[in-house]
Each structure stands twice: as C-alpha cells, then as structure tokens.
C-alpha atoms as a printed R data frame, in Angstrom:
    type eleno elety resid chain resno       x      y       z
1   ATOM     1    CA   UNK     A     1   0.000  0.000   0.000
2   ATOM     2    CA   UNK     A     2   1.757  3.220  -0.867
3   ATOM     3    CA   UNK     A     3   0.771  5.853   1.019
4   ATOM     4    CA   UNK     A     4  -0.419  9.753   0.180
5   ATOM     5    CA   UNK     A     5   1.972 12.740   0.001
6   ATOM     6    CA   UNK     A     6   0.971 14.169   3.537
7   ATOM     7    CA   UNK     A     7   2.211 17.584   2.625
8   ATOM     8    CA   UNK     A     8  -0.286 18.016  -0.109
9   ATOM     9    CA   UNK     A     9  -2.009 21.053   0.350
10  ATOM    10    CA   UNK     A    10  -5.730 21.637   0.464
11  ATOM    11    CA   UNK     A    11  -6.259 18.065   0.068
12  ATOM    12    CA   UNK     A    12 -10.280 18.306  -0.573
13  ATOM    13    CA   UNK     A    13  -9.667 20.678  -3.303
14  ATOM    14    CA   UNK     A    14  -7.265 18.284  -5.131
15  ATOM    15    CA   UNK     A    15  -9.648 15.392  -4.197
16  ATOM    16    CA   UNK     A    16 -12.561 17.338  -5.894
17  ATOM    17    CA   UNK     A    17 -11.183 18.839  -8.882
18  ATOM    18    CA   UNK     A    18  -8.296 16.519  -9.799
19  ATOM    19    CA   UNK     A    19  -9.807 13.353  -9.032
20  ATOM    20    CA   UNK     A    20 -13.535 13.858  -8.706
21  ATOM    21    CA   UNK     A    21 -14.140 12.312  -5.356
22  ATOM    22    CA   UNK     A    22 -15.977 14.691  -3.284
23  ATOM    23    CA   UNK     A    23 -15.307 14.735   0.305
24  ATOM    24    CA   UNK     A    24 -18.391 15.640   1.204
25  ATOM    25    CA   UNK     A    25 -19.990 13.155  -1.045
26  ATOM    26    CA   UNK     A    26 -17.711 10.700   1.057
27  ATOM    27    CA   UNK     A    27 -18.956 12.187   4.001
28  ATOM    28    CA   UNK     A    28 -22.196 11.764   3.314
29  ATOM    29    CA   UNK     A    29 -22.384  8.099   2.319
30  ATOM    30    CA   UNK     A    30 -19.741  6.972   5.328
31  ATOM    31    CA   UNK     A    31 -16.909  6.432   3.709
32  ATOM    32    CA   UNK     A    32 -13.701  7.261   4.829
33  ATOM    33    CA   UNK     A    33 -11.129  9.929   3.068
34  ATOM    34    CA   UNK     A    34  -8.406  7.537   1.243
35  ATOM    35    CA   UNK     A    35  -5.385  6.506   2.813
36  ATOM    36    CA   UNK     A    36  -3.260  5.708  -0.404
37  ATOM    37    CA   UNK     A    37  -2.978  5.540  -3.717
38  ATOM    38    CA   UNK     A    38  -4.758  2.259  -4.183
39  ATOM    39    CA   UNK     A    39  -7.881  3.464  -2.337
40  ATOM    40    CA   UNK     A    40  -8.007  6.542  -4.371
41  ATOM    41    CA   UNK     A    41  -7.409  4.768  -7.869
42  ATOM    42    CA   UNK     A    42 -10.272  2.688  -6.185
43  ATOM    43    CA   UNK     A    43 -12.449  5.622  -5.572
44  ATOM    44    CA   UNK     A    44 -11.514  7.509  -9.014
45  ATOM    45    CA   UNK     A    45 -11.644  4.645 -11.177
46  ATOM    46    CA   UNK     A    46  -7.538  5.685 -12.638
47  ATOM    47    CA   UNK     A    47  -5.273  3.527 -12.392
48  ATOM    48    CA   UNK     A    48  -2.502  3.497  -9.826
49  ATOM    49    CA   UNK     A    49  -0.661  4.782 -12.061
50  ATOM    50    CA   UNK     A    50  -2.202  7.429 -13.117
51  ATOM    51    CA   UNK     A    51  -3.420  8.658  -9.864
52  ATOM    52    CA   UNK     A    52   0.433  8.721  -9.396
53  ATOM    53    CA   UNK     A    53   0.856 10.919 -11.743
54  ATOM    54    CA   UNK     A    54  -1.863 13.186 -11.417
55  ATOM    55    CA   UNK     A    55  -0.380 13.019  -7.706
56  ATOM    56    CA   UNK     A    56   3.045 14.193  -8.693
57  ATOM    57    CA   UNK     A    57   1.934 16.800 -10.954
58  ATOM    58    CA   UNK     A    58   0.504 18.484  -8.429
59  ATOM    59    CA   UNK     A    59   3.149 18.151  -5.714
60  ATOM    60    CA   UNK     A    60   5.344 19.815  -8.850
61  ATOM    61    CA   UNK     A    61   2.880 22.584  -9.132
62  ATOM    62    CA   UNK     A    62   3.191 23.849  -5.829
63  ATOM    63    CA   UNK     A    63   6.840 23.212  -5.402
64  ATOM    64    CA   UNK     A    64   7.015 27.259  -4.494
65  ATOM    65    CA   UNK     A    65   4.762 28.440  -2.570
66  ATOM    66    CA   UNK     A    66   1.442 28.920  -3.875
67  ATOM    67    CA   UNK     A    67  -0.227 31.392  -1.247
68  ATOM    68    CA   UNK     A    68   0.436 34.694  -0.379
69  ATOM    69    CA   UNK     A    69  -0.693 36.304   3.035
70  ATOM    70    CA   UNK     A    70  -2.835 39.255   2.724
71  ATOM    71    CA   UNK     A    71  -0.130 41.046   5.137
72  ATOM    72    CA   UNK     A    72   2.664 40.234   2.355
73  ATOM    73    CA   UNK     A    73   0.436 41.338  -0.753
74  ATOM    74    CA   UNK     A    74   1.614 44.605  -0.931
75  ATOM    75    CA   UNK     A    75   5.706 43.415  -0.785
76  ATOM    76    CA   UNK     A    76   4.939 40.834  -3.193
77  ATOM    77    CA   UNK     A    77   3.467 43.739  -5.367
78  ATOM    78    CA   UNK     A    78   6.498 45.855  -5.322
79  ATOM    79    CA   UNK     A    79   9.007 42.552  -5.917
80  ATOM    80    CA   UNK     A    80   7.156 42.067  -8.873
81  ATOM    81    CA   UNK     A    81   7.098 45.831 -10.139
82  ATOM    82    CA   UNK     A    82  10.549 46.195  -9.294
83  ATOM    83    CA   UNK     A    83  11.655 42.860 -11.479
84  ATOM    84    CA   UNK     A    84   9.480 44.501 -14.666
85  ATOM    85    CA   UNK     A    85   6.293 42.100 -13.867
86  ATOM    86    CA   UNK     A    86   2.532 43.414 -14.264
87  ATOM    87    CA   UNK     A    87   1.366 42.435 -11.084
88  ATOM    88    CA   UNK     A    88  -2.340 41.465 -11.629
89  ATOM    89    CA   UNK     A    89  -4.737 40.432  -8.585
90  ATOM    90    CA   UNK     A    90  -6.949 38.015 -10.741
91  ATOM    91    CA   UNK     A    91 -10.796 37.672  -9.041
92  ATOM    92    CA   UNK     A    92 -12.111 34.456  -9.969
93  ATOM    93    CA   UNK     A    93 -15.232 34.686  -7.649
94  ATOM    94    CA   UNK     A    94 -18.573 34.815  -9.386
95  ATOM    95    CA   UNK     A    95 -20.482 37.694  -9.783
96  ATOM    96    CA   UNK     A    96 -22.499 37.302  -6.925
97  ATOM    97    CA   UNK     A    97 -19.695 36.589  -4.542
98  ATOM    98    CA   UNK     A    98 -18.172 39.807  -5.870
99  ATOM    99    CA   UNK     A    99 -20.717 41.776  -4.810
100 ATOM   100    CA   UNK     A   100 -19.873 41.185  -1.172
101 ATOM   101    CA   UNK     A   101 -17.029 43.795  -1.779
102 ATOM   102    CA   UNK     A   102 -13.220 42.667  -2.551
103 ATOM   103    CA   UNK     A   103 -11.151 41.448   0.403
104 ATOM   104    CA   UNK     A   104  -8.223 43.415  -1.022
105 ATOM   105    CA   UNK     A   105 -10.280 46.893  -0.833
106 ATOM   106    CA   UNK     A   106  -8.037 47.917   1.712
107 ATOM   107    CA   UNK     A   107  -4.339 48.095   0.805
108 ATOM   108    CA   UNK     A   108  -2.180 50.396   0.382
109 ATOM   109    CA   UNK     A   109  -1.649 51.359  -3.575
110 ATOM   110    CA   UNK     A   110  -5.437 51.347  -4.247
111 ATOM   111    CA   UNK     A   111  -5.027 47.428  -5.505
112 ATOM   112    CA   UNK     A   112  -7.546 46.437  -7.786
113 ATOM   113    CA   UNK     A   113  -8.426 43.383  -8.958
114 ATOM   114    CA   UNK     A   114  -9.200 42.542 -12.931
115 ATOM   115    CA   UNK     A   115 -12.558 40.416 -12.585
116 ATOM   116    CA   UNK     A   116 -12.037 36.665 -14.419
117 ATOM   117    CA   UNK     A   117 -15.694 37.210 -16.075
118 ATOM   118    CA   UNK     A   118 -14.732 41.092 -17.008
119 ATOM   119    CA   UNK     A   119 -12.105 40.020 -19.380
120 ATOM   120    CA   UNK     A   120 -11.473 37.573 -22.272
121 ATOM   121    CA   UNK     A   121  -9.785 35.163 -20.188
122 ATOM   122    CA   UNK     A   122  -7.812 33.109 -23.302
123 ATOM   123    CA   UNK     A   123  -6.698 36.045 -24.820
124 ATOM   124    CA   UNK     A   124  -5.705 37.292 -21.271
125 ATOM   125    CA   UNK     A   125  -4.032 33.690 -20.433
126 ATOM   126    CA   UNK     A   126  -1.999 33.857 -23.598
127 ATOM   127    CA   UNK     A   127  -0.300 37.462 -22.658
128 ATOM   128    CA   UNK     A   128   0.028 36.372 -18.575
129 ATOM   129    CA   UNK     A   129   2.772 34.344 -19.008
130 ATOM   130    CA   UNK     A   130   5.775 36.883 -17.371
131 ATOM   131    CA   UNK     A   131   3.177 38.339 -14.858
132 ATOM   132    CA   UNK     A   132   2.933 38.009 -11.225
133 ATOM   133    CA   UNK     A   133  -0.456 36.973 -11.301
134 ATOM   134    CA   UNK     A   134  -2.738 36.772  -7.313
135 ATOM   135    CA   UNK     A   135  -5.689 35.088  -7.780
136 ATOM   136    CA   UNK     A   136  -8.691 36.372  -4.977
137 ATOM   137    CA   UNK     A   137 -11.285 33.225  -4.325
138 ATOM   138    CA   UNK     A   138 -14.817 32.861  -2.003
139 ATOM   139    CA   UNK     A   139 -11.982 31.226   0.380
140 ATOM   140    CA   UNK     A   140  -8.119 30.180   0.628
141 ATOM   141    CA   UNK     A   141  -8.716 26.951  -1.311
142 ATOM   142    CA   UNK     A   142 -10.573 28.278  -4.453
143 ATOM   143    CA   UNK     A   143  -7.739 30.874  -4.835
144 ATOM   144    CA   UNK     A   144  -5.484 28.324  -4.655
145 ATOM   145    CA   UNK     A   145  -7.466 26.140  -7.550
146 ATOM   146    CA   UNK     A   146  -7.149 29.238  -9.557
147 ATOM   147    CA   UNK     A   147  -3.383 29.726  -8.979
148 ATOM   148    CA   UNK     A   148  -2.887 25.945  -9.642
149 ATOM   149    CA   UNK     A   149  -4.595 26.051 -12.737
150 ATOM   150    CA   UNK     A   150  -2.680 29.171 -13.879
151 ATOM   151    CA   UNK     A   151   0.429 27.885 -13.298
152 ATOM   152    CA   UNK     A   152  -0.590 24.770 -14.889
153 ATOM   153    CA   UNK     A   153  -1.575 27.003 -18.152
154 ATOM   154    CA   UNK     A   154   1.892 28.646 -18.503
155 ATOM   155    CA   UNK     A   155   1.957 31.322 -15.745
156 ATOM   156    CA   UNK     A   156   4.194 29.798 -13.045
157 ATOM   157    CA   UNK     A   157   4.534 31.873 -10.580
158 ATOM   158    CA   UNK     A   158   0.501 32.457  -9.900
159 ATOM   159    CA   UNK     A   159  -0.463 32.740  -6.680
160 ATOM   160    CA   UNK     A   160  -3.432 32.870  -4.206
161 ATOM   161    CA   UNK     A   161  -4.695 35.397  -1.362
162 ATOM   162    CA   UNK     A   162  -4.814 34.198   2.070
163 ATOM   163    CA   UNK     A   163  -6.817 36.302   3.513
C-alpha cells in the first residue's frame, strides 16, 4: 500500500477537482477519506498509475509556494514591479460573490483586482505568461485552484490570497 503525500495542500480541493471524489460526497455516504494511492485509484476509477501521476503533478505545481498572506500582498506587489512584472490580482469569484465587496479593498496602492468574467480570459491567459499573477477566491482553497490552474496554463509563478 503506498501511502499519500501528507504535505499536499488543500487536500479536498485536489480530491474534488483533480480526481472527482468529493469529500463531502464521502462524508455523506460513510466512507472514509483515502489513505493511499490504491484506495483513491479505487475511488476515481484511474489507475494506480495514473493517480500517481496526477499526484506528482501536483506536488510539482506547488513546489514554491502557492499562497500569499494578505499582510505580504503589498511586498509581493512591489518585488514584482521592481523585477518589470505586471502584477495582476486576478478575481475568480462569481459575480455574486463579488458583490460582497473585494477582500483586497483595503491596501495600500489602491489594488484592484481585474474580474475573471470582465475580461477575455484566453486572450488574457496567452499574454500572462511573465506576470505576477494573485488570484482572490470565495476562500483560501478556491484561490489556490485558480493559482494551480494558472500555473498549470503557462503562468508559473501564480499565486493565491490568504486572507
């Protein structure tokens, strides 16, 4: 039995997106979170092998850190500027969670973010690639989806708002 990478981050996320086994959906019909890679290939239906690899590529993805504290926004902001990056804070909430205000309103520089459903995203994903991209989420663990799937898509040093 070979057991999980216990320093994957926001484990339900990757559980959910990458390998479509709800937690909650666990949850709710008693079963238990998988211990290793052989319960999850049983849960996912992918081979071993494959949830290896799907395993590994995300363990690669967030090799640097992926978050960014709310408290360290506004340094990361002037590494960026000061290395000839756009620095972009990327809000991939929906609409409706955007109207709840932003949870960046507050920092110094007048920060804005550039709403995902404001812009046309593949044209936008195509010119990203030497930005210093922050993506704002609903919570810690959809920004971090964002920023994985950014960095998966070419912009590598995406990251997500801690708030």
């Amino acid at each position: 039995m070979t057991v999980f990478l216990r320093n994957m981050n926001h484990w339900n996320a990757v559980l959910r997106e990458i390998f479509l086994v709800p937690p909650a959906l666990l949850a709710s019909s008693g079963r238990p979170l998988p211990e290793s890679v052989e319960d999850l290939a049983g849960l996912s239906g992918l081979s071993v092998d494959e949830v290896r690899r799907r395993l590994a590529e995300v363990d690669a993805l967030q090799s640097s850190p992926v978050e960014v504290p709310a408290r360290e926004l506004e340094s990361l902001r002037a590494a960026c500027v000061s290395s000839g990056q756009e620095f972009v804070l990327l809000d991939v909430r929906s609409r409706a969670a955007r109207s709840g205000g932003s949870p960046v309103s507050g920092f110094a520089g007048g920060m804005r973010p550039v709403c995902v459903h404001d812009i046309h995203f593949a044209e936008w994903l195509r010119g990203a690639a030497n930005s210093c991209v922050v993506t704002v989420g609903r919570d810690v663990d959809h920004a971090w989806s964002a920023a994985m799937y950014l960095r998966s898509h070419g912009i590598p040093g995406a990251r997500a708002l801690d708030p």
